[in-house]
MMTF fields as JSON, N, C-alpha, C and O atoms, coordinates in Angstrom:
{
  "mmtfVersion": "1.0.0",
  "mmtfProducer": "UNKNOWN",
  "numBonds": 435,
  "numAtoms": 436,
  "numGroups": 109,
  "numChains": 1,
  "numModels": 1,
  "chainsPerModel": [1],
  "groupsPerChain": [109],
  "chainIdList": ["A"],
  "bondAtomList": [4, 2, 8, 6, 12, 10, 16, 14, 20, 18, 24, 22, 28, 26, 32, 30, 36, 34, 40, 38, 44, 42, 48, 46, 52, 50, 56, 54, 60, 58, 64, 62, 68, 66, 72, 70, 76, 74, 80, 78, 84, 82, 88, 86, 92, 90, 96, 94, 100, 98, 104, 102, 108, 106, 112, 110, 116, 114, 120, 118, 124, 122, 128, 126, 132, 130, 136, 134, 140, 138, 144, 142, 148, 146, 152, 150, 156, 154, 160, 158, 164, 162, 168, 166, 172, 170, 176, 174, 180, 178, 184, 182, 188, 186, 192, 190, 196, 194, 200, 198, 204, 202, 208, 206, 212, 210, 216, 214, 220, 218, 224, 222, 228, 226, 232, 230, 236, 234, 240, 238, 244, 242, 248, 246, 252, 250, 256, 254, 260, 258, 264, 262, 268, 266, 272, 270, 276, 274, 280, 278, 284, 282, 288, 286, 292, 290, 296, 294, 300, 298, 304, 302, 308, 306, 312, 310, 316, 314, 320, 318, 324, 322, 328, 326, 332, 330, 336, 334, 340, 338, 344, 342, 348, 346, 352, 350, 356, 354, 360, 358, 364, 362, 368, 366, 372, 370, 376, 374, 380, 378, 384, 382, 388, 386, 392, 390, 396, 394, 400, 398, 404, 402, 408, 406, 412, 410, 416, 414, 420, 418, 424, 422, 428, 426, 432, 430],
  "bondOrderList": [1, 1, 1, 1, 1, 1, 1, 1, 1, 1, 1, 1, 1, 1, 1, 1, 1, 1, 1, 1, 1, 1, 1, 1, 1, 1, 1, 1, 1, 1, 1, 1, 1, 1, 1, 1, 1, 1, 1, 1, 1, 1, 1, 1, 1, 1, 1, 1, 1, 1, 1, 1, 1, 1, 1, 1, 1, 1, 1, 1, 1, 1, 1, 1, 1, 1, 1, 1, 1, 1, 1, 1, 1, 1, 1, 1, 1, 1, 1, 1, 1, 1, 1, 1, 1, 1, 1, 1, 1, 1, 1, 1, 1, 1, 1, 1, 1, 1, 1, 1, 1, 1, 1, 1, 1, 1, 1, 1],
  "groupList": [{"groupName": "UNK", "atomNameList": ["N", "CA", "C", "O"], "elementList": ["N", "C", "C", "O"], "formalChargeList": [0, 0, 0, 0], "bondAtomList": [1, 0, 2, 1, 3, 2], "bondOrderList": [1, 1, 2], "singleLetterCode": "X", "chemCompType": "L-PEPTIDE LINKING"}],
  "groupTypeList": [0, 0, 0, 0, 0, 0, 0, 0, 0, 0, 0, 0, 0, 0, 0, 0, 0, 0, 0, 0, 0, 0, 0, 0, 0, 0, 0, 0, 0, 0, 0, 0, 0, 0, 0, 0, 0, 0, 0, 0, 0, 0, 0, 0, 0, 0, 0, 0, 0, 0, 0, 0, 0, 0, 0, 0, 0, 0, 0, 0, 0, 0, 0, 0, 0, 0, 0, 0, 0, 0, 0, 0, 0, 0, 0, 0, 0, 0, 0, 0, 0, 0, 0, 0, 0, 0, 0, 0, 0, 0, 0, 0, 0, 0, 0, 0, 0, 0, 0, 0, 0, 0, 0, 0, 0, 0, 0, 0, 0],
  "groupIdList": [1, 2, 3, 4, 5, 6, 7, 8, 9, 10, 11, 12, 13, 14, 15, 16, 17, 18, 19, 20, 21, 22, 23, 24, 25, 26, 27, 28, 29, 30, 31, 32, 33, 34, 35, 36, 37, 38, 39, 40, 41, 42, 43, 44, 45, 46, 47, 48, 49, 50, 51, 52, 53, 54, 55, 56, 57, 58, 59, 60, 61, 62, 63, 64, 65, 66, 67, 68, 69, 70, 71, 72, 73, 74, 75, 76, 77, 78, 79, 80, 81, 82, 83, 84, 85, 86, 87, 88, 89, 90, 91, 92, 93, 94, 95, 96, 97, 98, 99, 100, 101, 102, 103, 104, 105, 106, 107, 108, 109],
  "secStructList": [7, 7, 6, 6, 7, 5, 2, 2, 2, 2, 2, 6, 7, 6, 6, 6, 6, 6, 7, 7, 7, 2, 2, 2, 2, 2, 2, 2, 2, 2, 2, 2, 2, 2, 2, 2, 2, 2, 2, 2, 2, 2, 6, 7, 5, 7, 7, 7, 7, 7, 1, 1, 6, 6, 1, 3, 3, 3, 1, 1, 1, 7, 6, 6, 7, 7, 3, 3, 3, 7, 7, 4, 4, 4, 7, 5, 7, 7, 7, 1, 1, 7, 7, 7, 7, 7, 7, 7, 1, 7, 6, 6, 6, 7, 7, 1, 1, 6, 6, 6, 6, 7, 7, 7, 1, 6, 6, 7, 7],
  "xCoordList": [228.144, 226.998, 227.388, 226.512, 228.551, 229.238, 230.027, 231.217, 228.986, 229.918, 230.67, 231.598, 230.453, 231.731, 233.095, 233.826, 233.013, 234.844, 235.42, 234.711, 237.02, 237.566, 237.61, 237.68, 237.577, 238.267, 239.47, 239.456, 240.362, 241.662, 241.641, 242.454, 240.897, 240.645, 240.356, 240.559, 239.489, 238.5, 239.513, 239.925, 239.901, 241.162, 242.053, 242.027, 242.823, 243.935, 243.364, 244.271, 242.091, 241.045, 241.625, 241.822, 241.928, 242.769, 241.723, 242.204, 240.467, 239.269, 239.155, 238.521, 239.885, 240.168, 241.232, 241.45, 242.505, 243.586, 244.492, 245.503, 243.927, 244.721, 243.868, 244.78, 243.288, 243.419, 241.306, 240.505, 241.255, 239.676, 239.552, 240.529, 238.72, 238.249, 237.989, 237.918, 237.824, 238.096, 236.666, 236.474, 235.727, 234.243, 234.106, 233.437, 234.811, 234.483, 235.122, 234.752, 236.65, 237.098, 236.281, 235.937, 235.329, 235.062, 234.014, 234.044, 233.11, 231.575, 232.54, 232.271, 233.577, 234.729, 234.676, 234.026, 235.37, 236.187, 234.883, 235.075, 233.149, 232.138, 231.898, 231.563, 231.902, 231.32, 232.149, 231.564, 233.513, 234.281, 234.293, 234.318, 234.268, 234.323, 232.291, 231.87, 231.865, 230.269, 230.252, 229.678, 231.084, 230.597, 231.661, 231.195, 232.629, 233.256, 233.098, 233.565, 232.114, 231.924, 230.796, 230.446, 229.779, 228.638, 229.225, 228.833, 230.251, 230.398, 231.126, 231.106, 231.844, 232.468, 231.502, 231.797, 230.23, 229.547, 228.878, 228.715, 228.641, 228.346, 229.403, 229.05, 230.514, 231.504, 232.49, 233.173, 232.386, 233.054, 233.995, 233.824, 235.162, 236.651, 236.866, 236.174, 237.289, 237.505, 239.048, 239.376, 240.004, 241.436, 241.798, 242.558, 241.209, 242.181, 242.007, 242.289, 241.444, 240.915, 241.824, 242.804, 241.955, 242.535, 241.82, 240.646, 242.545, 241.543, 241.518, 240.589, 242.33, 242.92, 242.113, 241.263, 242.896, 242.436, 240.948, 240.712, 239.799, 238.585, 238.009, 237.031, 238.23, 237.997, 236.777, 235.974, 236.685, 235.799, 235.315, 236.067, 233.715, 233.868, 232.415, 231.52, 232.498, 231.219, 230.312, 230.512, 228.909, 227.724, 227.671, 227.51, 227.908, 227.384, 228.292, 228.71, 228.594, 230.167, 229.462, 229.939, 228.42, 228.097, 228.885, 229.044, 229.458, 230.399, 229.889, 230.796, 228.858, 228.748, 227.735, 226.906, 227.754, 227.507, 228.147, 229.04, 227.294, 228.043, 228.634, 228.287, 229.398, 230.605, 229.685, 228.649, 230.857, 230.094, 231.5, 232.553, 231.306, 232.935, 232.269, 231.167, 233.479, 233.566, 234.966, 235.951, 234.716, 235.971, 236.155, 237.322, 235.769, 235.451, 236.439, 236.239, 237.42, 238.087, 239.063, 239.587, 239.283, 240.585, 239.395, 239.92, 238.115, 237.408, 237.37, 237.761, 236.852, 236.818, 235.704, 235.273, 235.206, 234.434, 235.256, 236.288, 234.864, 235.878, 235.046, 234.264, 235.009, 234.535, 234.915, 235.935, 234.276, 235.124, 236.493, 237.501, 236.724, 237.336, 238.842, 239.971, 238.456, 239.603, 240.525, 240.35, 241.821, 242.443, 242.825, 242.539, 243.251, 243.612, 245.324, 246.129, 245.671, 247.198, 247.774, 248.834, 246.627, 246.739, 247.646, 247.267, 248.871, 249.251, 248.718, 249.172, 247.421, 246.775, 246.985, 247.379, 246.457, 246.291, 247.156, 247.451, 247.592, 248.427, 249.601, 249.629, 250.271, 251.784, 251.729, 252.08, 251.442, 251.353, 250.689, 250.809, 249.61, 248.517, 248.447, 247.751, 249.004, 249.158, 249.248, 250.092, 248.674, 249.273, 250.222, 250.189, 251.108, 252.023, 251.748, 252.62, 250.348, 250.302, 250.058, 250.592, 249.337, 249.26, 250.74, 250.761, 251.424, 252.883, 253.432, 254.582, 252.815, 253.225, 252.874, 253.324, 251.73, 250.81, 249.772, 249.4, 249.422, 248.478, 247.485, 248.051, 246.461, 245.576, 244.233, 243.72, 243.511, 241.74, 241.1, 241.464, 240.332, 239.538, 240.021, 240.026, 240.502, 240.883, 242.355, 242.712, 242.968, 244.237, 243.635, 244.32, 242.799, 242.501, 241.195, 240.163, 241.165, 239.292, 239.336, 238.391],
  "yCoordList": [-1.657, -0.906, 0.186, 0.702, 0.529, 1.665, 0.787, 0.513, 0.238, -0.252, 0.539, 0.09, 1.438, 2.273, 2.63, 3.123, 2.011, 2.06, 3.653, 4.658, 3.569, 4.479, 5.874, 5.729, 6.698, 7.973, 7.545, 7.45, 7.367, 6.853, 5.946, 6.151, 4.945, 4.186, 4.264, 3.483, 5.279, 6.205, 6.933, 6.787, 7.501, 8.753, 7.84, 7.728, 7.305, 6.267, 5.595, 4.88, 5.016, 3.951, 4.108, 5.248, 2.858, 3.05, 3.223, 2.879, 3.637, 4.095, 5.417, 5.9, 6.088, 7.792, 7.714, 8.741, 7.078, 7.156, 7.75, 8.45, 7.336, 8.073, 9.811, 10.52, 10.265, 11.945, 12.242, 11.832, 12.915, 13.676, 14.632, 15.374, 14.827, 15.559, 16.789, 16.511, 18.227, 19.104, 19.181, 19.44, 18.939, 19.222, 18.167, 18.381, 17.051, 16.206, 15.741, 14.763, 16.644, 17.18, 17.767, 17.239, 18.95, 19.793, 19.341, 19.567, 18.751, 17.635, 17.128, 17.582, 16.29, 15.867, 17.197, 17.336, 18.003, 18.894, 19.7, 20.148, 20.045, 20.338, 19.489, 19.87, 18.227, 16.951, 17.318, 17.431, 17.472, 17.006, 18.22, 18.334, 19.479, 20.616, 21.051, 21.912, 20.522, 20.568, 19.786, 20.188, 18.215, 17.534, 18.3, 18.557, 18.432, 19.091, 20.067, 20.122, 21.34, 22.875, 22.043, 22.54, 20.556, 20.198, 20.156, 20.753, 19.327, 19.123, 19.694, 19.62, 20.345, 21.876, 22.878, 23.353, 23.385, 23.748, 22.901, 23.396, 21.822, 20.963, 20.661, 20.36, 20.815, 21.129, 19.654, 19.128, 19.301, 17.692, 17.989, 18.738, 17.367, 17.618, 16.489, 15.687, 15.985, 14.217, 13.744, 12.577, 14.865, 15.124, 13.528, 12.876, 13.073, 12.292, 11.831, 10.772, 13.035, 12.99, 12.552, 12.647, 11.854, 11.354, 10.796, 10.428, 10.749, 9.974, 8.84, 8.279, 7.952, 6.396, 5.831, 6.303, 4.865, 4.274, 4.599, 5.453, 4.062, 3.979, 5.3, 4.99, 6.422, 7.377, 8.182, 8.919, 8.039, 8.574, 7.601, 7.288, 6.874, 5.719, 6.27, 7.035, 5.762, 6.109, 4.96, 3.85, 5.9, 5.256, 3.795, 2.632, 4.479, 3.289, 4.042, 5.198, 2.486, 2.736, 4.41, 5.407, 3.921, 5.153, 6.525, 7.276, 7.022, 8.159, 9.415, 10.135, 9.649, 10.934, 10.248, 11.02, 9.19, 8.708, 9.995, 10.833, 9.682, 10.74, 9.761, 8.598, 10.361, 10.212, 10.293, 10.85, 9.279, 9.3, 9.415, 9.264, 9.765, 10.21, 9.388, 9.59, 8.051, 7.638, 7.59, 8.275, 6.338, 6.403, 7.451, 7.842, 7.727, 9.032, 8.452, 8.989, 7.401, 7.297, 8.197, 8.059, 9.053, 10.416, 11.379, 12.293, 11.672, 12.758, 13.21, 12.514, 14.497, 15.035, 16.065, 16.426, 16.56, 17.864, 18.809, 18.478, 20.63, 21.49, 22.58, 22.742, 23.458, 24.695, 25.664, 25.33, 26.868, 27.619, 28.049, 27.509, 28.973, 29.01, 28.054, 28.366, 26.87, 25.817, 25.237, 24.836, 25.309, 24.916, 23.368, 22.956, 22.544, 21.528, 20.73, 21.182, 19.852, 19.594, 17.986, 17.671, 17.037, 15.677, 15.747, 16.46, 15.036, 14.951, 13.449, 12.418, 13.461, 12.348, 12.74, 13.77, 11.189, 12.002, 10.813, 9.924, 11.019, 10.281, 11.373, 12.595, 10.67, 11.813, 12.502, 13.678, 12.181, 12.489, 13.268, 13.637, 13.907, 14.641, 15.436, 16.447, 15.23, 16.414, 17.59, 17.988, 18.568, 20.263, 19.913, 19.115, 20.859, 21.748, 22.13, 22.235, 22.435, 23.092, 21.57, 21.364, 20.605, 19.852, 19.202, 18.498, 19.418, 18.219, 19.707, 19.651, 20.661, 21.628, 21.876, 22.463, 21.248, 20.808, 21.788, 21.863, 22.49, 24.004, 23.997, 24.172, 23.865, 23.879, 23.685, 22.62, 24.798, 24.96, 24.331, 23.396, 24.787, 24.453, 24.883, 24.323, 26.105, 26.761, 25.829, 25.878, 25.187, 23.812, 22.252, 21.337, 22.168, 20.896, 20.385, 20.847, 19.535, 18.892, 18.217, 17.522],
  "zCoordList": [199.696, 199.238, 198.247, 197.554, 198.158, 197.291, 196.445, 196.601, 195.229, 194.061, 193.333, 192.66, 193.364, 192.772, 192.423, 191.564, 193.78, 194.178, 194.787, 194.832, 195.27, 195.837, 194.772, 193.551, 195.176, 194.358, 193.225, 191.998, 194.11, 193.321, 192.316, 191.415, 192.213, 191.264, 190.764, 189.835, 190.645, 189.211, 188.858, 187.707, 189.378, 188.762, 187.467, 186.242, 188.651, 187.557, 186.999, 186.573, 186.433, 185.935, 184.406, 183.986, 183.485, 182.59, 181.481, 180.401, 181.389, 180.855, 180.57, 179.632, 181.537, 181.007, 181.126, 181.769, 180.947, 180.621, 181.901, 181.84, 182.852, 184.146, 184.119, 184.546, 183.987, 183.607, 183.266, 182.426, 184.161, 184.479, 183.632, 183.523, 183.046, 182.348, 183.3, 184.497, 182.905, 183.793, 184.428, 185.616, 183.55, 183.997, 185.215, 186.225, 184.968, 185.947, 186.856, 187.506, 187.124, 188.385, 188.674, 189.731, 188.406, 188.867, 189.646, 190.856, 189.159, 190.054, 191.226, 192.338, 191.14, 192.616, 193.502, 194.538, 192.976, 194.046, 194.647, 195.777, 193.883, 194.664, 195.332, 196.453, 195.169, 196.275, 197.709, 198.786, 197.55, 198.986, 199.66, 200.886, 198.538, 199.49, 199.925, 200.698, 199.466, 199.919, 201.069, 202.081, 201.002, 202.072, 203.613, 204.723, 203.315, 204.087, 204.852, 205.99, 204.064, 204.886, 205.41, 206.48, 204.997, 206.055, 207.429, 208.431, 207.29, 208.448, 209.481, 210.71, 208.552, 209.532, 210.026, 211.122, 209.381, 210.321, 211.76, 212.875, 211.425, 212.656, 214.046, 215.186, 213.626, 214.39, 214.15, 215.029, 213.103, 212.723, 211.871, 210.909, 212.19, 211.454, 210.757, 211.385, 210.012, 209.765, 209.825, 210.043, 209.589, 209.705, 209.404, 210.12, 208.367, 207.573, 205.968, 205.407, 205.488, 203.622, 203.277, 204.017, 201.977, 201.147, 199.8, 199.847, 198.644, 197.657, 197.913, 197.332, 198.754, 197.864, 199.952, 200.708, 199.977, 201.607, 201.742, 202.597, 201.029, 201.104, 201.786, 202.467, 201.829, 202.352, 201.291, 201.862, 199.959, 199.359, 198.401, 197.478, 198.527, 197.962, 196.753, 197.114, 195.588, 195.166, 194.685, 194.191, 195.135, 195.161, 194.268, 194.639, 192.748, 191.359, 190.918, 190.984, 190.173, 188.638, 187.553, 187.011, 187.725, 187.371, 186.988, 187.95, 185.619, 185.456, 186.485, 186.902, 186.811, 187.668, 188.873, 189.353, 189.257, 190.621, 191.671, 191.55, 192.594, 193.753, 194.979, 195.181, 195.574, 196.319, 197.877, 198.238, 198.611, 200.175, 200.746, 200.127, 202.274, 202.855, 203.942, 204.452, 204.302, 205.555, 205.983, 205.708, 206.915, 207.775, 208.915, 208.951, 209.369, 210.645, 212.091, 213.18, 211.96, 213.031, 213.559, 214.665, 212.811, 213.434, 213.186, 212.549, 213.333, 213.384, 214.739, 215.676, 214.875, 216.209, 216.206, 215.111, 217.289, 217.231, 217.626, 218.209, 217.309, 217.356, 217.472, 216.535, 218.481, 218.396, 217.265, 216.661, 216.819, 215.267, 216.089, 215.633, 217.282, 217.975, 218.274, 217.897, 219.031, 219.273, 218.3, 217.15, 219.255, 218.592, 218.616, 219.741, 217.989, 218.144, 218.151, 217.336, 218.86, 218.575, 218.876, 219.417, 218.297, 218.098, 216.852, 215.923, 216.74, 215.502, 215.014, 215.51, 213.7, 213.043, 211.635, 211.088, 211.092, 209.456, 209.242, 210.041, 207.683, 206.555, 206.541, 206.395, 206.693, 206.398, 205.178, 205.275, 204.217, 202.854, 202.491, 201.323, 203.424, 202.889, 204.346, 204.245, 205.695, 206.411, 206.467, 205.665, 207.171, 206.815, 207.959, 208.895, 207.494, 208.479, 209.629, 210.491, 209.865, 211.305, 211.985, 213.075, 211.422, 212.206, 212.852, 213.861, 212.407, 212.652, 213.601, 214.037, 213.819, 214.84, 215.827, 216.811, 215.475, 216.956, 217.596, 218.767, 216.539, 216.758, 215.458, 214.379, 215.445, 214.301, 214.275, 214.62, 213.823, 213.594, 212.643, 211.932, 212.675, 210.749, 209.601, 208.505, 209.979, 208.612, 208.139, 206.962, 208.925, 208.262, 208.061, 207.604, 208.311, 208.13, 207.662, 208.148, 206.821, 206.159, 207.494, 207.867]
}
């Protein structure tokens, strides 16, 4: 339903030459951090963002189509409070606190 394709594939898409135009990083980085503080107020963590592994797929090929976030299998609920100490995620894109085994909202999408 999301012809669009992954994040990543748009990025490296050999149509902009590998490389985003800054205006249109900038429409990205409001999408994930908009969809993100949604669901951090609701008390939903997703603790496993990434661009690439179907994690941010968009709507229509569309150049400024908007972006949907699935994949919710390492999500969790979290009081603002609690802490958490599942070590999940992509190695590659882990924080630190998580691989320490102590970590809130403020370390992790």
């Amino acid at each position: 339903m999301c012809e669009g394709g992954e994040l990543l594939n748009r990025i490296l898409s050999s149509y902009r030459g590998g490389r985003y135009a800054e205006e249109n990083a900038k429409l990205i980085i409001v999408q994930i951090l908009s969809v993100v503080a949604f669901f951090h107020l609701q008390g939903v963590v997703h603790r496993d963002l990434k661009p690439e592994i179907i994690n941010f797929l968009f709507s229509s090929r569309n150049e400024y189509a908007n972006m949907k976030l699935i994949d919710f299998d390492l999500s969790d609920f979290i009081r603002p409070d609690e802490r958490l100490n599942d070590i999940v995620g992509n190695a590659y894109y882990v924080a630190p606190e998580v691989l320490h085994r102590s970590y809130s909202l403020r370390s992790i999408l």
